[in-house]
C-alpha positions as YAML, in Angstrom:
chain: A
units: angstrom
residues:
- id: 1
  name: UNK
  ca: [0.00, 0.00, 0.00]
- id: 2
  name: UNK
  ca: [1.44, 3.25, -1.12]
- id: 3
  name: UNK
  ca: [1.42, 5.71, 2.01]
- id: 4
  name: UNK
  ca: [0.37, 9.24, 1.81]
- id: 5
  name: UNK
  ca: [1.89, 12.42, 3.34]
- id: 6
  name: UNK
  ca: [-0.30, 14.85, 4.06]
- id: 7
  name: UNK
  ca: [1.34, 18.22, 6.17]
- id: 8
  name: UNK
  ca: [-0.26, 20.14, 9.00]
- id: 9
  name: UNK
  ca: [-1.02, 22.78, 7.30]
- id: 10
  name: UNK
  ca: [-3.36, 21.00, 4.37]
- id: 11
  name: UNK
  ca: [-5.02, 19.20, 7.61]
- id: 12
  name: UNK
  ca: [-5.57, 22.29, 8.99]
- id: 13
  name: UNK
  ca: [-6.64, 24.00, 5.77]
- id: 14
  name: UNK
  ca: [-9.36, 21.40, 5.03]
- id: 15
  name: UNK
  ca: [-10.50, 21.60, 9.09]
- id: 16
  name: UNK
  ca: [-11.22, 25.58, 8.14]
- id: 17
  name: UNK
  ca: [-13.31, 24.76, 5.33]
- id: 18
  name: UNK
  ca: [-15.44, 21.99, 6.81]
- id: 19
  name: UNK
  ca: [-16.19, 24.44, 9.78]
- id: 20
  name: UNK
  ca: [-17.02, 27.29, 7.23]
- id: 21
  name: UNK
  ca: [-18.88, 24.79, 5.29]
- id: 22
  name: UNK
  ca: [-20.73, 23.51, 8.73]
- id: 23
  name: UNK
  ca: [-21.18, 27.23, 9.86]
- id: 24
  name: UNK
  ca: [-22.92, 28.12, 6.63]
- id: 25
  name: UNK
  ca: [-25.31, 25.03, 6.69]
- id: 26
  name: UNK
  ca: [-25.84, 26.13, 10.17]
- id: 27
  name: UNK
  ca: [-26.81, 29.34, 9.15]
- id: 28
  name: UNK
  ca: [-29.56, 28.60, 6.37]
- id: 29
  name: UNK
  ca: [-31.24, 26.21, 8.62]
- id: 30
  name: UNK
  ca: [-29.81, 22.63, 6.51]
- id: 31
  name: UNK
  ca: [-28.75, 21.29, 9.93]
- id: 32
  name: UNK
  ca: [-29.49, 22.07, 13.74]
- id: 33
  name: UNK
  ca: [-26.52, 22.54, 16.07]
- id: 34
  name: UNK
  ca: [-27.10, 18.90, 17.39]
- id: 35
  name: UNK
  ca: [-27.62, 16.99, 14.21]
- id: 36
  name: UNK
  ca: [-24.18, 18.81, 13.14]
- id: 37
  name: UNK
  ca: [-22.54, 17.71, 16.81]
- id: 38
  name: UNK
  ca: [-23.98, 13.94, 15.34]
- id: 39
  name: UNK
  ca: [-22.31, 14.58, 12.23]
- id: 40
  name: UNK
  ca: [-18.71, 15.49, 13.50]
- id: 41
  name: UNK
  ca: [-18.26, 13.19, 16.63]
- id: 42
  name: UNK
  ca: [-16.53, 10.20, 16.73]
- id: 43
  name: UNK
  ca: [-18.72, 7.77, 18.59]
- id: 44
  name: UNK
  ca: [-22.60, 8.64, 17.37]
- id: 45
  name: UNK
  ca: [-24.56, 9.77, 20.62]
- id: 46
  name: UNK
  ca: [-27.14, 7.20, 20.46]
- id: 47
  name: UNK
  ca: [-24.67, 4.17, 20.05]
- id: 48
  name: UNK
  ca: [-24.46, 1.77, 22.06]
- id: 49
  name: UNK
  ca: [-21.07, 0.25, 22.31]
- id: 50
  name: UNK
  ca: [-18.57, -1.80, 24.47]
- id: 51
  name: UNK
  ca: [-14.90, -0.93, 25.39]
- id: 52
  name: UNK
  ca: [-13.52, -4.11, 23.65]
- id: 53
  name: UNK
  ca: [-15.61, -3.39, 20.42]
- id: 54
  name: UNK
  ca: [-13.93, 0.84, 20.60]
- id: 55
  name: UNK
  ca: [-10.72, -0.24, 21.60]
- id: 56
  name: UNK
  ca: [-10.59, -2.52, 18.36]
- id: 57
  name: UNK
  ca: [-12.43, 0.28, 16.27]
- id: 58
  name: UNK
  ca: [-9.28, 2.58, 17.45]
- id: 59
  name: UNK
  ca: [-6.70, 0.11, 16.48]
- id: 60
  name: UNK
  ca: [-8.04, -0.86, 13.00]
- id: 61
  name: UNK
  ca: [-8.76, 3.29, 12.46]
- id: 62
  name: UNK
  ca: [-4.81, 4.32, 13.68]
- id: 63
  name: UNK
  ca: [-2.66, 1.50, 14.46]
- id: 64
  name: UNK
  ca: [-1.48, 0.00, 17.30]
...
């Protein structure tokens, strides 16, 4: 598998526009402020989950 660099400031370029682009939904109503909370957390609020079943969600997502 051919790894990717990405640098800081492209990851923190593209965090500036998803906020802009989440503000602006925000703003014309597409979204309320929880269903966009929903949207950008990790764990969904309404899941129902075990620490075994994160733990291995963690290490398949970024390594051991």
């Amino acid at each position: 598998m051919k790894v990717k660099t990405v640098s800081f400031e492209k990851m923190q370029r593209d965090k500036r526009r998803a906020r802009l682009r989440d503000e602006r939904r925000l703003a014309r109503g597409e979204v309320t402020p929880e269903q966009l909370e929903e949207e950008n957390s990790l764990v969904l609020m309404n899941a129902k989950i075990t620490i075994p079943d994160f733990c291995q969600t963690l290490e398949r997502y970024y390594g051991k």
